[in-house]
N, C-alpha and C positions, 0 to 999 in steps of 0.2 A: 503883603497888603491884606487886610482883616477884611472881612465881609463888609460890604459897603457899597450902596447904591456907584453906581457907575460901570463894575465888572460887567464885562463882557463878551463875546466869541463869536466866531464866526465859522460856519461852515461851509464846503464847497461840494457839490456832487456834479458830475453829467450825467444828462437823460439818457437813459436805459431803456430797451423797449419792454424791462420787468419794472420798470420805475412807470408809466404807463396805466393810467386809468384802466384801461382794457385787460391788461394782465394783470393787473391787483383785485381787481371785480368791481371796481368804486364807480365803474360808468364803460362804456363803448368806445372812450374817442382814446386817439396816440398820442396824450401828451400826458404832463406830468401832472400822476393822482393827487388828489387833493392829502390824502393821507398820510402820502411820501412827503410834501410839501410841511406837514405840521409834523412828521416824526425829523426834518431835518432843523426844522425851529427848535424841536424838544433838544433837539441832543444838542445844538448849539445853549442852552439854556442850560444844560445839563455841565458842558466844559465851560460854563462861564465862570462857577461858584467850585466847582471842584477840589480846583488846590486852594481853596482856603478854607475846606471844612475839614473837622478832626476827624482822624483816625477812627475807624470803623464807620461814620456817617456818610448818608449819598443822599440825594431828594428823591423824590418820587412828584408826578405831575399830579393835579387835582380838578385845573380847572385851564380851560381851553375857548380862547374864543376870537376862532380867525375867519379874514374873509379871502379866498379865494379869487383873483381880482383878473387875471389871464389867463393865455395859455399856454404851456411852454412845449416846444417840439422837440424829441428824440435829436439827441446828438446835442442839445444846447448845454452851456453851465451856468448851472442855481447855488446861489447862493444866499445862505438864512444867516441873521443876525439876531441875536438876544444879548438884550442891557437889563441889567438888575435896577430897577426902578425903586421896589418898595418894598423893605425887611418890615416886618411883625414876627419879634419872637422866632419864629420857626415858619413862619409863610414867609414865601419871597414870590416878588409880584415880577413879570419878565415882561416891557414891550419886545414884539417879534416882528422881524420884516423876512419877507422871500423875495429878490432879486433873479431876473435871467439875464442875459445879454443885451439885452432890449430894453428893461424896464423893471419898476417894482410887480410882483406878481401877488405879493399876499402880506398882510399885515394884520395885526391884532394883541392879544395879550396872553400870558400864559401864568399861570399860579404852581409851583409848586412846594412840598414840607421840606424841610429836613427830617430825616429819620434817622436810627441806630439801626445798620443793617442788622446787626444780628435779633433784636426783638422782630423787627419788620420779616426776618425770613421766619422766625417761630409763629407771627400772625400767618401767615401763608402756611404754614404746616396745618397748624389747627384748623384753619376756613376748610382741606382737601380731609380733613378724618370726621 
């Protein structure tokens, strides 16, 4: 299947008391960081598009924009969903949803490029010298 509005994926974690606002530093309370919540959107975003980009390419995220909508307690399982909505060239536009046992928890949008790893890591060398 070619790149194309519709891909999608899904990811599953259970709450960890290192998955945890209070152990990530993101806040005080025992439930799950807002942080954890949008790195599981990302990487669901991230295997959405995967196998159908060529050989040496991966994305990178650019743009983020979710809302944190509950709470979820240590021991539950979260689950994030990202659909590829809308190609430009090399932007891909991702709606994202966060799911616990209960209910939706977080929802929003996600933007990331396509890139060539290999120039993308010589950019990274050069920004550190």
């Amino acid at each position: 299947m070619p790149l194309e509005p519709g891909l999608s994926a899904r990811i599953e974690r259970r709450v960890t008391p290192e998955l945890t606002a209070s152990a990530f530093g993101s806040g005080l309370v025992n439930g799950l960081a807002t942080p954890m919540m949008i790195a599981l959107m990302e990487q669901a975003a991230v295997e959405a598009v995967a196998a159908e980009l060529e050989e040496g390419q991966s994305t990178v995220g650019t743009k983020l924009e979710v809302s944190h909508l509950a709470p979820t307690p240590v021991g539950m399982l979260v689950r994030a969903r990202a659909e590829l909505e809308e190609i430009d060239r090399r932007r891909l536009v991702f709606s994202v949803v966060a799911e616990d046992e209960v209910g939706e928890i977080g929802r929003g949008s996600h933007e990331r490029f396509i890139i060539e790893l290999s120039s993308f890591e010589e950019k990274i060398a050069d920004r550190g010298n």
